[in-house]
C-alpha positions as CSV (number, residue, x, y, z in Angstrom):
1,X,86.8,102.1,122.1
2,X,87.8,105.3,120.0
3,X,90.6,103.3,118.4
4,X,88.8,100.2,117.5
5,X,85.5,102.7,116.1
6,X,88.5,104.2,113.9
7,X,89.3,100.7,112.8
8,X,85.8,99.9,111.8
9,X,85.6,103.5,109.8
10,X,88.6,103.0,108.0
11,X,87.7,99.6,106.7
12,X,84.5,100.9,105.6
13,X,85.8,103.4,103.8
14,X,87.3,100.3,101.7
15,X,83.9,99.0,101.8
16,X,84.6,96.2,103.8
17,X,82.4,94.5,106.6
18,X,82.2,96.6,109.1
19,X,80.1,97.3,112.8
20,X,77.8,100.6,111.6
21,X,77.1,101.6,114.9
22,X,81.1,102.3,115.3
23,X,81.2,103.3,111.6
24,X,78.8,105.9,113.2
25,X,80.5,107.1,116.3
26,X,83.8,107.2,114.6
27,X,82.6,110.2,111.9
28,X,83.5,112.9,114.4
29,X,86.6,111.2,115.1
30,X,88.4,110.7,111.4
31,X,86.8,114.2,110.7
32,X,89.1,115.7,113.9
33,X,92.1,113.3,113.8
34,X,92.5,112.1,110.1
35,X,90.8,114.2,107.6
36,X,92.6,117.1,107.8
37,X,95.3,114.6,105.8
38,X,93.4,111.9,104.5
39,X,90.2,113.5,103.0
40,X,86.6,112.6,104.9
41,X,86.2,110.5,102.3
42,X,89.7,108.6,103.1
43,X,90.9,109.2,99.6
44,X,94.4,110.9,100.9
45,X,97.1,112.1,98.5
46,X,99.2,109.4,98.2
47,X,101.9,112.1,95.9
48,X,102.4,113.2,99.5
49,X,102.5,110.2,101.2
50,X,99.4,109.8,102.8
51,X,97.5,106.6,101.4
52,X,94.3,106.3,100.1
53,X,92.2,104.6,102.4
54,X,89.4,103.3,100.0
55,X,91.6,101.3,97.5
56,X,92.8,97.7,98.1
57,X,96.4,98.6,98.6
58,X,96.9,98.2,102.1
59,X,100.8,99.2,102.5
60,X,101.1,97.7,106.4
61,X,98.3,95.2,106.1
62,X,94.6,95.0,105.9
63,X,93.5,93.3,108.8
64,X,92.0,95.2,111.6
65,X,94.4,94.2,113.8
66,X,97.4,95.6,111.4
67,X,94.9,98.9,110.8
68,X,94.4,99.4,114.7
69,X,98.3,99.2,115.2
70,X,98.7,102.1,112.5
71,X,96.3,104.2,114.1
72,X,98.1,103.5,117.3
73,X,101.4,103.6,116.4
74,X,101.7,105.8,113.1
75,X,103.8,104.8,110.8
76,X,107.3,105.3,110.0
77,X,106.8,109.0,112.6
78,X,103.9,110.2,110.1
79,X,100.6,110.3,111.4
80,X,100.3,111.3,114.7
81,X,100.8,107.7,117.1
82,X,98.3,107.8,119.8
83,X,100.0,105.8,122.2
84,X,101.4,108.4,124.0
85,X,97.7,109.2,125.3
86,X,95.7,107.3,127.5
87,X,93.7,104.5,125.8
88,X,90.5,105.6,124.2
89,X,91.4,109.5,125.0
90,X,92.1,111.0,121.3
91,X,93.2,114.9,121.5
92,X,92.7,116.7,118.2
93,X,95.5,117.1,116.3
94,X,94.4,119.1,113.2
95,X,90.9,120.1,113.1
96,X,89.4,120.4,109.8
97,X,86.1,122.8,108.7
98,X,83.3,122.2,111.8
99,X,81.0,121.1,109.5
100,X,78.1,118.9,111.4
101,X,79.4,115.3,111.3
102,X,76.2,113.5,110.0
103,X,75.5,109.5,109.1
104,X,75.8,111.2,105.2
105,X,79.3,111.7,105.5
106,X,80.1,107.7,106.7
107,X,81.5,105.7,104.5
108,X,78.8,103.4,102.3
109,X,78.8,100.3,104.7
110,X,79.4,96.8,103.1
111,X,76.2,94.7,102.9
């Protein structure tokens, strides 16, 4: 479930359609696993490599099922594959500040 609420975060972030409720769940997530590289607000720093998230350039593909393969997998060995754990059971990797994870800091969710 944690992979698929990352999916629905990162197309959000796109402002895509999206479920809110994962949109929601997934905050603390991308704030553990992906911010410290991607930005909280998904922006990234694509001089180093790491895409933006909110654009419409989607490098491996757009779909969710292309987006839940790179969160599984990580791409090309940067970001951190998660299929060496078990399913649903993300371990932090880089923690960023422990600043409360609120519904403020989601993505604006597609109508």
């Amino acid at each position: 479930m944690q992979i698929e609420d990352l999916t629905q975060y990162v197309l959000a972030l796109s402002r895509r359609e999206t479920d809110e409720a994962a949109v929601i769940r997934a905050i603390p997530l991308f704030s553990q696993q992906c911010a410290s590289c991607h930005g909280m607000g998904g922006e990234g720093a694509p001089r180093l490599g790491v895409p933006d998230l909110t654009d419409e350039i989607w490098i491996y593909g757009p779909t969710p099922s292309a987006i839940r393969a790179q969160i599984w997998h990580g791409v090309d060995g940067r970001g951190p594959p998660r299929q060496a754990r078990l399913p649903g059971q993300l371990a932090p990797v880089a923690r960023t500040s422990n600043a409360a994870a609120t519904r403020s800091q989601a993505p604006s969710l597609a109508p």
